[in-house]
C-alpha positions as CSV (number, residue, x, y, z in Angstrom):
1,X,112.2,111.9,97.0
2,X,113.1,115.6,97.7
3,X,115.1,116.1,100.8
4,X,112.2,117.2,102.9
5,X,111.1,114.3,105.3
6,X,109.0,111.4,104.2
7,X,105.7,111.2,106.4
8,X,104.3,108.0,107.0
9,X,101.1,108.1,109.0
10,X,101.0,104.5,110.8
11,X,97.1,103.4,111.7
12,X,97.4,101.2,114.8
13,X,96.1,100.4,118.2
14,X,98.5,97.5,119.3
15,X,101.6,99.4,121.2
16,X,103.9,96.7,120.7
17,X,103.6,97.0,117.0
18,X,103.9,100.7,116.7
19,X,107.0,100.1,118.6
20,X,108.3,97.2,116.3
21,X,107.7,99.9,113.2
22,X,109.2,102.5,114.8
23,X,112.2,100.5,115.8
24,X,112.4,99.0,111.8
25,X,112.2,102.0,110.5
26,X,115.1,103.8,112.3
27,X,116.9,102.0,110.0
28,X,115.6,103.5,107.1
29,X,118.3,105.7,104.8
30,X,115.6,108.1,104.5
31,X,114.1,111.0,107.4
32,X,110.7,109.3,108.4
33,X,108.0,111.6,110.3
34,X,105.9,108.9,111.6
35,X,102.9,109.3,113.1
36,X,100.4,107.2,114.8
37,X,97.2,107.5,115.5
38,X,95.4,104.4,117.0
39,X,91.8,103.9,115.9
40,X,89.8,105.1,112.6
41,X,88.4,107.8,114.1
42,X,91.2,109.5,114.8
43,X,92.7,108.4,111.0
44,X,90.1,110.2,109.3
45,X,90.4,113.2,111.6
46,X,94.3,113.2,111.0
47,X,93.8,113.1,107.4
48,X,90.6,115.4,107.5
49,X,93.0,117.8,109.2
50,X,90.1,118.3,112.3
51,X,89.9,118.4,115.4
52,X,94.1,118.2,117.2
53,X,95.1,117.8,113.6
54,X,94.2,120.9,111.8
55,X,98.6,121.4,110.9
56,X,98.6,117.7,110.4
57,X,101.3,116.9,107.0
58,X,99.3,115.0,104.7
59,X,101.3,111.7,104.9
60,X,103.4,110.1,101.8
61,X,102.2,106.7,103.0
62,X,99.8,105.1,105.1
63,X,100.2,102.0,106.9
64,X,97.1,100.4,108.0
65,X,95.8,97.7,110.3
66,X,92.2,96.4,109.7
67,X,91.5,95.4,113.5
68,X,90.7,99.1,114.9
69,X,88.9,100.0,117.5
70,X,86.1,102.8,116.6
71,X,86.0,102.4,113.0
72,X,87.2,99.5,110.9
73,X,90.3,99.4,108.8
74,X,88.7,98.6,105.7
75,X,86.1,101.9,106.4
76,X,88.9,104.0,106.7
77,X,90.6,102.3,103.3
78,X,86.6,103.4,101.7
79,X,86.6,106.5,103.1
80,X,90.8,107.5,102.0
81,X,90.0,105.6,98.1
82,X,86.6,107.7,98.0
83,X,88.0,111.3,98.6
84,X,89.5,112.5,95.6
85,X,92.2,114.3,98.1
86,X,93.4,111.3,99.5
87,X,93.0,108.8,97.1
88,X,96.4,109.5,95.7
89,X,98.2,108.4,98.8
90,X,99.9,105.2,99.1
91,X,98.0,102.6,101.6
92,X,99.7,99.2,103.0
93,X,97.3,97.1,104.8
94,X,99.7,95.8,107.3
95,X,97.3,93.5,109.8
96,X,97.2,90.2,111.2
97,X,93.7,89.3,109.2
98,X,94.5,86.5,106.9
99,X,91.1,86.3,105.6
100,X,90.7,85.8,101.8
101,X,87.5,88.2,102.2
102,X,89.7,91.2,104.1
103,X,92.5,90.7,101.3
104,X,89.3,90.5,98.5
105,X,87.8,93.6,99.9
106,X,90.8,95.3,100.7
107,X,92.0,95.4,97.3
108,X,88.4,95.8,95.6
109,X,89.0,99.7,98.5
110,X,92.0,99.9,96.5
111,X,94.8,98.9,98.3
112,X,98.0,99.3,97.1
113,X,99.6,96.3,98.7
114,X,98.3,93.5,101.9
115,X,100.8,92.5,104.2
116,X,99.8,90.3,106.8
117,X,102.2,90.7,109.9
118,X,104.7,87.7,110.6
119,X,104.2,86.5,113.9
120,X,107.7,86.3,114.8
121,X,109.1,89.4,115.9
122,X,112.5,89.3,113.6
123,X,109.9,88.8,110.3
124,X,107.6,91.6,111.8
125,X,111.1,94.2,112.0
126,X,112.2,92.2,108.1
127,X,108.7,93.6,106.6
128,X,108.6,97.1,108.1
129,X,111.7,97.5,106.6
130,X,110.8,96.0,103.1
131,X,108.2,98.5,102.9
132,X,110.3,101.3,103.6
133,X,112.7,100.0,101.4
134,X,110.4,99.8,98.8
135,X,107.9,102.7,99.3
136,X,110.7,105.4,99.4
137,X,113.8,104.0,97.2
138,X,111.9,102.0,94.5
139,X,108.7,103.7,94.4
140,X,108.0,107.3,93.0
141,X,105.6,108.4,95.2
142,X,102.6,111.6,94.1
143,X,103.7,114.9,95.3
144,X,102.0,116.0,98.8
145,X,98.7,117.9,97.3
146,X,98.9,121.3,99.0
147,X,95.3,122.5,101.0
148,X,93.0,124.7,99.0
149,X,93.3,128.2,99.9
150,X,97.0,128.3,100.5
């Protein structure tokens, strides 16, 4: 990674849990903008740079719970994998589902990794901080596309 800061864009309605991430990844060796956004809507808006998000930084990974409100987890997964703009970018499915048919269908959206959410809060903070680890030491990530026009 360059020495700019890594953007992570963190899909997810449950306080508690954006909390828990934020908290993991203040450990990270890296500079992490994090942003949240908690429903689908607003995911697709962020990366659509509309509406509030029209200087959003196109995120060098997405963390992503299935169980949104206003638009489903695995829409926005469609949605990223079927814009040619986006597809590039990283996405963990980091949710609670353990259903064989969300982990089927969630790698058929192209996923790039499932990660169902320990329930204990230790393992939780553990995870968060394997994918960090991972995503931004192990991991060459794509360069952040720049918007047409500029």
């Amino acid at each position: 990674m360059t020495n700019r800061a890594v953007s992570v864009l963190l899909v997810e309605d449950n306080p508690a849990d954006v909390r828990l991430a934020r908290e993991a990844m203040k450990a990270s060796k890296l500079q992490l903008d994090i942003t949240v956004v908690e429903d689908g809507e607003l995911a697709l808006d962020y990366l659509s740079r509309r509406g509030a998000y029209v200087d959003a930084t196109r995120p060098d990974l997405i963390l992503l719970d299935l169980n949104l409100p206003r638009l489903s987890g695995l829409t926005v997964l469609e949605r990223i994998k079927s814009d040619p703009e986006l597809r590039p970018i990283p996405v963990v499915v980091l949710t609670t589902s353990d259903s064989q048919d969300d982990i089927m269908r969630s790698y058929s959206l192209h996923a790039n990794c499932y990660i169902r959410k320990p329930p204990r809060l230790e393992d939780f903070i553990r995870v968060v901080q394997s994918i960090d680890d991972f995503w931004f030491t192990i991991v060459r990530l794509p360069p952040r596309a720049t918007p047409a026009g500029v």
